[in-house]
MMTF fields as JSON, N, C-alpha, C and O atoms, coordinates in Angstrom:
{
  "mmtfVersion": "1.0.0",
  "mmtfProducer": "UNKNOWN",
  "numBonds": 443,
  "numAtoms": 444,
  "numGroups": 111,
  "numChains": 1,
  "numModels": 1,
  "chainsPerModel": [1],
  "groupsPerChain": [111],
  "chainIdList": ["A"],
  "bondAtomList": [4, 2, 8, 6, 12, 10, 16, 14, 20, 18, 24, 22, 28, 26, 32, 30, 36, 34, 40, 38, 44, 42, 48, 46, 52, 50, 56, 54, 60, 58, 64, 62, 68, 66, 72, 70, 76, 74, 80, 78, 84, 82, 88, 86, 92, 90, 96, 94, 100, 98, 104, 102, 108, 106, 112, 110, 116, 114, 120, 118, 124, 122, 128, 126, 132, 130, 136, 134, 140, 138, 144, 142, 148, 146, 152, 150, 156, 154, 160, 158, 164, 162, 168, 166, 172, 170, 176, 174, 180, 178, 184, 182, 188, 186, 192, 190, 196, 194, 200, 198, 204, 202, 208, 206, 212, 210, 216, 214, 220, 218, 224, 222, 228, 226, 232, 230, 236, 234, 240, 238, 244, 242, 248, 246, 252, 250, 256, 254, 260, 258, 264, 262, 268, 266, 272, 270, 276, 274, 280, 278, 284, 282, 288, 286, 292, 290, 296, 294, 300, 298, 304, 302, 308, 306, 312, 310, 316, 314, 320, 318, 324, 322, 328, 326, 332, 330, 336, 334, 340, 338, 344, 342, 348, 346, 352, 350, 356, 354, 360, 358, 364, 362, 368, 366, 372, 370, 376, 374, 380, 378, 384, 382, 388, 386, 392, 390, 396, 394, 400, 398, 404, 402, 408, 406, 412, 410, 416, 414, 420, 418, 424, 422, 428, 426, 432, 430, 436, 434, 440, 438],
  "bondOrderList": [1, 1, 1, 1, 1, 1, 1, 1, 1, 1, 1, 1, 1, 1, 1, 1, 1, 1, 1, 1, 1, 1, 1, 1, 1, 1, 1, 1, 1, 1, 1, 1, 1, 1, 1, 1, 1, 1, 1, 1, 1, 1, 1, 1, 1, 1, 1, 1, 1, 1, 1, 1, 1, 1, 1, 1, 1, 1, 1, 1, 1, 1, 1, 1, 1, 1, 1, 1, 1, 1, 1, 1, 1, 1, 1, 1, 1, 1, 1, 1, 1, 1, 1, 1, 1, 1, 1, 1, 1, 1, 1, 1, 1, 1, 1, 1, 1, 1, 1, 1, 1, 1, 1, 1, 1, 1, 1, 1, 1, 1],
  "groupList": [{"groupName": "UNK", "atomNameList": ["N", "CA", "C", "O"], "elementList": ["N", "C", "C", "O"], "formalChargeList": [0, 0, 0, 0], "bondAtomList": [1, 0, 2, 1, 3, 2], "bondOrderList": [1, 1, 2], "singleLetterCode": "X", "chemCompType": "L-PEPTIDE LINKING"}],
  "groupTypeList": [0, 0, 0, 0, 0, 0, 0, 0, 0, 0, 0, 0, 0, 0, 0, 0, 0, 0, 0, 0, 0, 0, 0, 0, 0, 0, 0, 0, 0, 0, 0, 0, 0, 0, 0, 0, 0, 0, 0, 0, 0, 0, 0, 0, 0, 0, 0, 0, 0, 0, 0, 0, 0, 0, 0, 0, 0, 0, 0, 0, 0, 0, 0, 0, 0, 0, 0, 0, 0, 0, 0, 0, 0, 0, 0, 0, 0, 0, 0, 0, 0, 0, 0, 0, 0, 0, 0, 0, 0, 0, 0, 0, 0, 0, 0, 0, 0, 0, 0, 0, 0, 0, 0, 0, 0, 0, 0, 0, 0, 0, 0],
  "groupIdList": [1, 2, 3, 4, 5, 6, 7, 8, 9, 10, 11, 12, 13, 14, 15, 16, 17, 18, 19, 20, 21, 22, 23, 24, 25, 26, 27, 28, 29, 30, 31, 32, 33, 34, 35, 36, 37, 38, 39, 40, 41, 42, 43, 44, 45, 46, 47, 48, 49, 50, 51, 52, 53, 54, 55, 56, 57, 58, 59, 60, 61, 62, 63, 64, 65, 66, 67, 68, 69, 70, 71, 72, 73, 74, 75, 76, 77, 78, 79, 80, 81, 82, 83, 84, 85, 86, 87, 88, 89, 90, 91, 92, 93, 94, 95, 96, 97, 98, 99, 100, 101, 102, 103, 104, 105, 106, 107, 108, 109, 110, 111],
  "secStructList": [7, 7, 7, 7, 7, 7, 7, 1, 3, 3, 3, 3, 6, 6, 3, 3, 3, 3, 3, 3, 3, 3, 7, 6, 2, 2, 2, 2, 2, 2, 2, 1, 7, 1, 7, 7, 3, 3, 6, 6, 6, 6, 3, 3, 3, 3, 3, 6, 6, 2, 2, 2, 2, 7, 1, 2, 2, 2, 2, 2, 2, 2, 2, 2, 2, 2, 2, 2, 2, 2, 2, 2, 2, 6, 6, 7, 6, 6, 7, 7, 2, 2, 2, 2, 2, 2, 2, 2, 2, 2, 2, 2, 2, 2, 2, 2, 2, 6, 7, 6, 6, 2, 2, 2, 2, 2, 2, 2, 2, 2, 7],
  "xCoordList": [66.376, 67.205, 66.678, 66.376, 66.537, 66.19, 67.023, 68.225, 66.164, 67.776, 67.826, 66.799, 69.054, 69.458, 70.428, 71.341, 69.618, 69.896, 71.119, 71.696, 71.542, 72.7, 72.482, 71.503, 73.432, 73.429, 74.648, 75.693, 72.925, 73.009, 74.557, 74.795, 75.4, 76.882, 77.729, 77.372, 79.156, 80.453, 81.012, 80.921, 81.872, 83.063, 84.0, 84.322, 85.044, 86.219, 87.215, 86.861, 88.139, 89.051, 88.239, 87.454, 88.387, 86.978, 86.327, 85.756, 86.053, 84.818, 83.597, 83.84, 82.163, 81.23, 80.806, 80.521, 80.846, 80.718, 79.374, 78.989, 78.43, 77.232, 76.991, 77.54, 76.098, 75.787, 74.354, 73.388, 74.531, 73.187, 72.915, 73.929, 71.656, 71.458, 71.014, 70.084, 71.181, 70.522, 70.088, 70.887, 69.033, 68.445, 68.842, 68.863, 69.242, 70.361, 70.109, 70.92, 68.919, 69.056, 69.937, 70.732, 69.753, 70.448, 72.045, 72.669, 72.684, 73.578, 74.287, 75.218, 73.802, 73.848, 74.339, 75.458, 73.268, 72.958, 73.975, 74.114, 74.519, 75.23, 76.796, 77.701, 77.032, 78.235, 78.331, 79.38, 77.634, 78.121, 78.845, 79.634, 78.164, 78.928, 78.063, 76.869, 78.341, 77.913, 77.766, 76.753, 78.453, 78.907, 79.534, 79.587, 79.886, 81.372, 80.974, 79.762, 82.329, 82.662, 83.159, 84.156, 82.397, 82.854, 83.63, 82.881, 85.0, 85.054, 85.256, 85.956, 84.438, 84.265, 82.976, 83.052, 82.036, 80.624, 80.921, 80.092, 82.038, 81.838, 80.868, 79.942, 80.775, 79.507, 79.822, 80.844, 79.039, 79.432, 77.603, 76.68, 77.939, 76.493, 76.223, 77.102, 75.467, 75.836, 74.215, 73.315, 74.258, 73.564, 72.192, 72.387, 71.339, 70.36, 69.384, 68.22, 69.699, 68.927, 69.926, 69.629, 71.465, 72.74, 72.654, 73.171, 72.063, 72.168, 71.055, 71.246, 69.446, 68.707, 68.665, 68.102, 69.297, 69.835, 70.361, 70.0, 71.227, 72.148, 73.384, 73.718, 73.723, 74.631, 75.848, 76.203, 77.381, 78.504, 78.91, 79.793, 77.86, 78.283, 77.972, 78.62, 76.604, 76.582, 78.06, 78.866, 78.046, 79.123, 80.387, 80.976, 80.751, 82.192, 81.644, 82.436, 80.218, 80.365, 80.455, 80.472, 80.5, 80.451, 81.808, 82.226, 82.574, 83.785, 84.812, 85.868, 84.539, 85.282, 85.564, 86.649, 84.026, 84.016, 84.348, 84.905, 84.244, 84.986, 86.7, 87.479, 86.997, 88.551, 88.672, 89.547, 87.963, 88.222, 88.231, 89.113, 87.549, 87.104, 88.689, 89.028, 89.279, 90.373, 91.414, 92.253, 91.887, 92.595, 92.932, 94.091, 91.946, 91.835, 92.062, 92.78, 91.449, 91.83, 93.182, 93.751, 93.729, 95.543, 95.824, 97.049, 95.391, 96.533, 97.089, 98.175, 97.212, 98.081, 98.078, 98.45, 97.972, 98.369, 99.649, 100.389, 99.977, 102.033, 102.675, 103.772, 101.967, 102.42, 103.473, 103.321, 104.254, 104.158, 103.227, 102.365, 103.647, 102.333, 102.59, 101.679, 103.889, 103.701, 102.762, 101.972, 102.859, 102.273, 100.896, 100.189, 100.467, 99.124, 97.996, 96.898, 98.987, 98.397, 98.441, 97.58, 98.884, 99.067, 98.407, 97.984, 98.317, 97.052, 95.549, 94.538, 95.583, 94.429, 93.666, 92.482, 94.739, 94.169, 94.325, 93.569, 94.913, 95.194, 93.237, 92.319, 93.31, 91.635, 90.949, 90.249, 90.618, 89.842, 89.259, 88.174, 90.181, 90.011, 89.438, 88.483, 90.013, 89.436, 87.66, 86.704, 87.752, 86.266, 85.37, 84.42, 86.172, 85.253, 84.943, 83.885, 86.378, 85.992, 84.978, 83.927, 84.893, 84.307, 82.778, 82.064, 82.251, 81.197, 80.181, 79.944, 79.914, 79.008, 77.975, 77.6, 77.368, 76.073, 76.489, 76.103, 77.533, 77.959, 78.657, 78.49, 79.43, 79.913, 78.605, 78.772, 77.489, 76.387, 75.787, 75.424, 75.708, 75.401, 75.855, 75.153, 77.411, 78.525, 78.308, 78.438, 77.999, 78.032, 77.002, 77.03, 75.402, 74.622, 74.58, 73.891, 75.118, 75.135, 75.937, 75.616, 77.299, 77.982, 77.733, 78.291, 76.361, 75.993, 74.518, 74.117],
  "yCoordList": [91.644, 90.646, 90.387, 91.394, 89.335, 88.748, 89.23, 89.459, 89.422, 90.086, 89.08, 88.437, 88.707, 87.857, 88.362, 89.171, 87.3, 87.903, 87.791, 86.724, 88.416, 88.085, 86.985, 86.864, 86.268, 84.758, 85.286, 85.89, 84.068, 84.452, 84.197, 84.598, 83.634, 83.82, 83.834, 83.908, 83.722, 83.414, 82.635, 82.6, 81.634, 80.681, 81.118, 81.354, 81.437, 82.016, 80.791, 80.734, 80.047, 79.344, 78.41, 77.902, 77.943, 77.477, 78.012, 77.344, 79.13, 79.833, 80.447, 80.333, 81.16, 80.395, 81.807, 81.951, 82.943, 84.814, 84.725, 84.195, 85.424, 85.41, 86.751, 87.691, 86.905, 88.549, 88.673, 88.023, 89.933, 90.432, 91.54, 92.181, 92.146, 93.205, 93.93, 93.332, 95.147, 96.431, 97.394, 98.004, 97.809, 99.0, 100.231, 100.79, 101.032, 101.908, 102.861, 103.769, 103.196, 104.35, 103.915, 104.711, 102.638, 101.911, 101.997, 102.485, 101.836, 101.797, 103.342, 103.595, 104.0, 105.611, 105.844, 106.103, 105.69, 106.168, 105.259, 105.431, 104.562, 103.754, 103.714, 103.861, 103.473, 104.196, 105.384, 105.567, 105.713, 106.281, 105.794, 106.317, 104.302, 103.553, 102.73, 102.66, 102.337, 101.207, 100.214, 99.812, 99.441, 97.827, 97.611, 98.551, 96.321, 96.314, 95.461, 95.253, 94.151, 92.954, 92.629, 93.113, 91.892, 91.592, 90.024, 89.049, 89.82, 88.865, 87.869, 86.856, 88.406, 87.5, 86.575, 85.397, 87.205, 86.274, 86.021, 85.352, 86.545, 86.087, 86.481, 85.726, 87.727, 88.587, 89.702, 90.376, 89.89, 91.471, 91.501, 90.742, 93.353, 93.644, 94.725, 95.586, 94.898, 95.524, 96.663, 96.461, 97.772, 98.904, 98.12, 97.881, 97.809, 97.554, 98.563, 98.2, 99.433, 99.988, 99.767, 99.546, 99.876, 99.921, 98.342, 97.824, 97.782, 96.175, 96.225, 95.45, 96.554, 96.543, 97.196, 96.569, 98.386, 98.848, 98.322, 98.393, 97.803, 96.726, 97.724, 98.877, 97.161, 97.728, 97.568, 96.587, 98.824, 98.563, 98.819, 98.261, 100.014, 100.209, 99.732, 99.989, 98.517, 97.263, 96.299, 96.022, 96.028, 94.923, 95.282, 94.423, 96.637, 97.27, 97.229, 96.672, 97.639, 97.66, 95.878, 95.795, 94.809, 93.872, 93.353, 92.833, 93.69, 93.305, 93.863, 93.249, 95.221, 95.941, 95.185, 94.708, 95.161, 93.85, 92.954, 92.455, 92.015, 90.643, 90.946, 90.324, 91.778, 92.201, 92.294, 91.539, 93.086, 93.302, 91.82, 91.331, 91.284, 89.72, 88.614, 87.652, 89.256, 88.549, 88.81, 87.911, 90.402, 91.397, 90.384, 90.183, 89.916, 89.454, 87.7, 87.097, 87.153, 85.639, 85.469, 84.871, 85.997, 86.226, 86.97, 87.044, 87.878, 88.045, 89.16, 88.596, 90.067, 91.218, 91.974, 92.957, 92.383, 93.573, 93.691, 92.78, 94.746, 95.018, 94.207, 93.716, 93.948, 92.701, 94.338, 95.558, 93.634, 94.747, 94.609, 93.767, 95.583, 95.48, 94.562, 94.385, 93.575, 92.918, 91.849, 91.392, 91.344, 90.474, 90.383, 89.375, 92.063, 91.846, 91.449, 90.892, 92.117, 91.66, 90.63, 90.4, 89.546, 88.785, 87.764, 86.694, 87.996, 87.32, 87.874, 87.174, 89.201, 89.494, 88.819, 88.619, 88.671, 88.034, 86.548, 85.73, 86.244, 84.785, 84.462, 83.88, 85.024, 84.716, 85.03, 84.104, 86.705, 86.63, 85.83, 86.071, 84.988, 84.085, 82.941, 82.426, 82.287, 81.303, 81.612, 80.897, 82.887, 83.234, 82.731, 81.948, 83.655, 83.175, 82.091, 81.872, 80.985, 79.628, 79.165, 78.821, 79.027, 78.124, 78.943, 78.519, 80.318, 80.733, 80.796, 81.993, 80.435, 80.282, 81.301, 81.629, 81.962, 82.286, 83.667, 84.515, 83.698, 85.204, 85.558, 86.709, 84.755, 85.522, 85.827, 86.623, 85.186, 84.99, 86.563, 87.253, 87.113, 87.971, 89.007, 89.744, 89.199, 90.032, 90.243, 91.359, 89.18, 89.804, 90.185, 90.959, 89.541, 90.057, 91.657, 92.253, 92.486, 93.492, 94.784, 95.972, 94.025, 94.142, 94.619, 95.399, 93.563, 94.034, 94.569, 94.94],
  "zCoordList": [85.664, 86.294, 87.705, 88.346, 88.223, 89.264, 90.221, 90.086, 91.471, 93.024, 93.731, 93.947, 94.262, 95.046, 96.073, 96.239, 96.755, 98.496, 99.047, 98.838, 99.546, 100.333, 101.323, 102.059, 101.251, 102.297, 103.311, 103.554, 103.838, 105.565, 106.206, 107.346, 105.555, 106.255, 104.896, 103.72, 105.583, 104.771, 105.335, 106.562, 104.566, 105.09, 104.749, 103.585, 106.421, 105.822, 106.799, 107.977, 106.486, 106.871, 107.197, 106.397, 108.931, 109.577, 110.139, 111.001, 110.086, 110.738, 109.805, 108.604, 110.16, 109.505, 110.23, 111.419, 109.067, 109.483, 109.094, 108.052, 110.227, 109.748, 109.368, 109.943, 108.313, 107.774, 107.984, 107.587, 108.897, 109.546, 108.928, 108.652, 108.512, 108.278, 109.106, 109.647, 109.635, 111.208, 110.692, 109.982, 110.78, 110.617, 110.523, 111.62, 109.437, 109.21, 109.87, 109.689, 110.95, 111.577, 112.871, 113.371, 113.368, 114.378, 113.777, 114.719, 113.033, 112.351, 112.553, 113.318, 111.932, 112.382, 113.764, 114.206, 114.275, 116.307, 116.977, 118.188, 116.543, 117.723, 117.291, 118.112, 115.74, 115.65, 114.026, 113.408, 113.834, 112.445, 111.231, 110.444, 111.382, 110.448, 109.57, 109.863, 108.925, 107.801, 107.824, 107.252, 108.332, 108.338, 110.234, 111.027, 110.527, 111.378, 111.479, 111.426, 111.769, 111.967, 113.627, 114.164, 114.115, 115.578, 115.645, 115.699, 115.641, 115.911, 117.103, 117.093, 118.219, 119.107, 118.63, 118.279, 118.683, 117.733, 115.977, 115.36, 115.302, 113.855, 113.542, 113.244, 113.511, 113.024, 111.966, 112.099, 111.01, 110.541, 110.323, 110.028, 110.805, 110.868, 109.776, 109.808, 109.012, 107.557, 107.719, 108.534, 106.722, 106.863, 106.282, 105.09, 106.562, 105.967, 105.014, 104.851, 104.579, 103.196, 102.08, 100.906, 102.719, 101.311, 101.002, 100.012, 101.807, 100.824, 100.515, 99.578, 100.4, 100.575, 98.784, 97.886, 98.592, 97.559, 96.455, 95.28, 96.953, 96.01, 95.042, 95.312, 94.274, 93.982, 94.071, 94.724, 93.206, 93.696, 95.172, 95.823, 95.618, 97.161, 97.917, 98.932, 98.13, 98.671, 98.571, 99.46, 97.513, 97.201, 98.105, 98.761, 98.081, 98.878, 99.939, 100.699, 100.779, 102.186, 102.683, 103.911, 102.136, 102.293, 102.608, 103.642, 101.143, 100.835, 101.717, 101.874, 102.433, 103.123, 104.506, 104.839, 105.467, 106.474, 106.341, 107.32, 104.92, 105.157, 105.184, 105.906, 104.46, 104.389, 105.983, 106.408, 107.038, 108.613, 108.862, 109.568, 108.466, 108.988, 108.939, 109.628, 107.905, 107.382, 107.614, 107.55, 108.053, 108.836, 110.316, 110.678, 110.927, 112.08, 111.979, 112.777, 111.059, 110.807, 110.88, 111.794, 109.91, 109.442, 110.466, 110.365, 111.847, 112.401, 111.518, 111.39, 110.938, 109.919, 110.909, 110.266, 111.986, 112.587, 112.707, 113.076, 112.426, 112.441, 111.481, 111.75, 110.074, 109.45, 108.146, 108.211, 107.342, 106.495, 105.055, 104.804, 104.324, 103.262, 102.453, 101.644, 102.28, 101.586, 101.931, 101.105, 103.455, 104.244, 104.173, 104.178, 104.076, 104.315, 103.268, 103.247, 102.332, 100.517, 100.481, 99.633, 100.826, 100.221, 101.291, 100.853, 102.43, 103.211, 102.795, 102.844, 102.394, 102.183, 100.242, 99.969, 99.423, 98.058, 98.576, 98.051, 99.217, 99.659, 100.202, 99.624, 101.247, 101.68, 100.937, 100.525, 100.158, 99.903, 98.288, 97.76, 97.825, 96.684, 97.255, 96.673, 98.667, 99.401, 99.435, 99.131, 99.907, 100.173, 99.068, 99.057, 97.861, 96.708, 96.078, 95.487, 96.252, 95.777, 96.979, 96.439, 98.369, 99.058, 99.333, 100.242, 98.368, 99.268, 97.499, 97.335, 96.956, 95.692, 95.49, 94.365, 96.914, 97.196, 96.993, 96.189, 98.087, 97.947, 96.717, 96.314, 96.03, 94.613, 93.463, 92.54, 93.635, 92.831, 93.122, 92.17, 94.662, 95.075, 94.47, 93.777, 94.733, 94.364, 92.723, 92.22, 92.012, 90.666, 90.156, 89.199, 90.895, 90.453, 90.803, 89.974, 91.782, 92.161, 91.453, 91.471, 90.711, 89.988, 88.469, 87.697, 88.415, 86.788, 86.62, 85.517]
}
């Protein structure tokens, strides 16, 4: 099966999240993390060997940041859980109808 790349952003509402990949030792050394989403620049910066990899644990470190990404769009802080579920399937279905590239991604990774 052919690999396909992760694209270079997401459309979430109106904003336009770009996905960077960082060098996972940089990733490591600066915070001990995987992924993270900044939303002053609309950025998420993702482990570059785990996408590089592919896979289901690509697909979750992705899905996890855009969920932060969406956490912050909607505003859910102090929301309760019904609130947040339901902003969070609310976007992230938006995501999937308006982003083609990335669900193409997501499933090729998937299967």
């Amino acid at each position: 099966m052919k690999k396909i790349e992760l694209p270079e952003f997401v459309r979430l509402s109106h904003y336009r999240i770009k996905l960077i990949k960082i060098n996972s030792h940089i990733c490591y050394e600066i915070g001990e993390q995987q992924g993270s989403f900044h939303s002053k620049q609309m950025i998420i910066y993702l482990d570059e060997d785990i996408i590089e990899e592919g896979g289901s644990i690509a697909v979750d470190l992705v899905k996890h940041e855009i969920l932060h990404a969406v956490f912050y769009v909607r505003q859910l802080e102090g929301k309760n859980e019904e609130d947040i579920v339901n902003g969070m399937a609310t976007h992230y279905t938006e995501i999937e109808k308006n982003n083609p590239d990335y669900v193409r991604w997501k499933l090729n990774n998937l299967n």
